[in-house]
N, C-alpha and C positions, 0 to 999 in steps of 0.2 A: 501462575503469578510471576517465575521467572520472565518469562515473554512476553508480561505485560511492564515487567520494568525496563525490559530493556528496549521493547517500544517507544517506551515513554522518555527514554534518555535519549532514544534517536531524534525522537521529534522535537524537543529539547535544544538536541545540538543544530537539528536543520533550520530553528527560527537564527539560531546565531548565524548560518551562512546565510542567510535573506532570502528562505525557503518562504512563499506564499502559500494559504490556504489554496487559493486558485492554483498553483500549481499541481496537487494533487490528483486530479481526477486525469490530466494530458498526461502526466506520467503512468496514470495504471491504465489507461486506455493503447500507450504503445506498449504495458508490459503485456497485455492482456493479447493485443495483436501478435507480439513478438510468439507467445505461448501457443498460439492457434496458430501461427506458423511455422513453429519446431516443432507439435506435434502432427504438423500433414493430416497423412490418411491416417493416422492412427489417435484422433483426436475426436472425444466424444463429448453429448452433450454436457455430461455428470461430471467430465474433469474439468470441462471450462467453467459449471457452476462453481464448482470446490475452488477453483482457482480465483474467480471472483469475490465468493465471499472471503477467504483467505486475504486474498485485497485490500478488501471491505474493512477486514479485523485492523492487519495493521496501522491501512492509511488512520480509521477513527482513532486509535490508539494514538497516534503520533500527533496526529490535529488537536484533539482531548489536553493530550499533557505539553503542545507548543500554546493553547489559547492562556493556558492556565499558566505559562512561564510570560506570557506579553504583560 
């Protein structure tokens, strides 16, 4: 529950800097690049799943409670 409010204050704050819906999916596609690139050879299927849905968690989280502050 802690992580889900302070998801939700992020995303919150991101509609106030003129954060888009569409924004979201370009940004966790370079983090998710980014990730699969610091881990090189030492990068497996199972941690770029977890790291996806992890993603997954917060971007909903953030979109959920920005739609619900417009």
């Amino acid at each position: 529950e802690h992580l889900k409010k302070g998801l939700a204050k992020l995303g919150k704050s991101h509609v106030q800097y003129g954060v888009k819906a569409e924004y979201y999916p370009v940004v966790k596609q370079a983090m998710i690049e980014t990730i699969d690139e610091v881990l090189g050879k030492n990068k497996r299927l199972k941690t770029l799943e977890a790291w996806n849905a992890a993603l997954d968690f917060v971007i909903d989280t953030m979109k959920t409670s920005a739609s619900a502050h417009e």
